[in-house]
C-alpha positions as CSV (number, residue, x, y, z in Angstrom):
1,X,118.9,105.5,80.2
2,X,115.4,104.0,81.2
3,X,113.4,105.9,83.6
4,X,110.9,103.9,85.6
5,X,107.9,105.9,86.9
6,X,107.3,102.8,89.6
7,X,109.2,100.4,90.8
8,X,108.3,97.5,93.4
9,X,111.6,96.0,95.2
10,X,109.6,93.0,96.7
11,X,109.6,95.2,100.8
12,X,109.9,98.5,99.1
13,X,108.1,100.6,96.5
14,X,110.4,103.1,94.5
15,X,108.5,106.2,93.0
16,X,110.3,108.2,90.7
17,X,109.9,111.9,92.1
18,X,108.2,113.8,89.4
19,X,108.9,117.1,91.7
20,X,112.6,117.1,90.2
21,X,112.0,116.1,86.4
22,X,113.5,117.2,84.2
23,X,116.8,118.3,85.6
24,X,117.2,115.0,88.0
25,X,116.3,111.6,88.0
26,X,115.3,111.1,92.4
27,X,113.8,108.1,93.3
28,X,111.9,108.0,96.3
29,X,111.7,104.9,98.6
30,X,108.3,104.0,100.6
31,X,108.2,101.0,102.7
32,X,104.9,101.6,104.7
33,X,101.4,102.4,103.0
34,X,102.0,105.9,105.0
35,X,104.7,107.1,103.2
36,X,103.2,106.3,99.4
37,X,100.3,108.3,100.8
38,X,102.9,110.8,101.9
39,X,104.3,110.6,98.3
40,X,101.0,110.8,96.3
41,X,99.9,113.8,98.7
42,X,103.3,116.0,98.0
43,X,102.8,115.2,94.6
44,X,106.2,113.0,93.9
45,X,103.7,110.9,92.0
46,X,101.0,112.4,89.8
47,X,98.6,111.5,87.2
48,X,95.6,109.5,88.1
49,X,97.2,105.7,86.3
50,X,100.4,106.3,88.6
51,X,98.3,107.3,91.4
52,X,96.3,104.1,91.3
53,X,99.6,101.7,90.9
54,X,101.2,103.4,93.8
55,X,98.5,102.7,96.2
56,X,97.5,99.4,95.3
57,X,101.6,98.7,96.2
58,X,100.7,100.5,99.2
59,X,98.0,97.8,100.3
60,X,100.8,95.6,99.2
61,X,103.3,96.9,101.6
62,X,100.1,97.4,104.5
63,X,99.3,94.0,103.7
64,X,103.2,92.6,104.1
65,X,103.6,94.9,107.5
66,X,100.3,93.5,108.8
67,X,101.0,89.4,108.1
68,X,97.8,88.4,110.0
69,X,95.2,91.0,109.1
70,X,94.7,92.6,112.8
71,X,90.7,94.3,112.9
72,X,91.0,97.2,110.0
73,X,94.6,97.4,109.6
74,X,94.2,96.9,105.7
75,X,91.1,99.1,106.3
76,X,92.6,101.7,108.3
77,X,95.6,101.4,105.0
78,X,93.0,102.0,102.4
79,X,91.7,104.9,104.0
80,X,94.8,106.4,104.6
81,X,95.7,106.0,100.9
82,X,92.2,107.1,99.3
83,X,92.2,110.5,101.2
84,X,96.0,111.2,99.8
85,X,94.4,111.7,96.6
């Protein structure tokens, strides 16, 4: 069985919960630049290279909620994301 740490749906981000290794394999789905800093915050994801993956697919998902960039929506993401950490 191949376990994916991250894995980007195209709309969705899917983070494997590290919070339930070893005894289950949980995926957790994030579809809003809030919920992967929810994520990296309870500590589903952790080390400092999965960290930085997940919330540049968080600007990804910011960016695809936020089509026309409206003021410091991808701004307002980004900070959002940074202080998770």
């Amino acid at each position: 069985m191949s376990v994916e740490p991250i894995r980007w749906t195209g709309d969705s981000l899917e983070l494997l919960n590290q919070l339930r290794l070893p005894r289950e394999v949980v995926y957790v789905t994030c579809r809003t630049s809030h919920e992967v800093a929810e994520a990296i915050k309870s500590m589903v994801v952790r080390g400092a290279p999965a960290i930085g993956v997940s919330a540049a697919f968080g600007m990804a998902l910011a960016k695809s909620i936020f089509q026309v960039v409206i003021g410091g929506a991808l701004v307002f993401a980004a900070g959002v994301l940074i202080g998770s950490s």
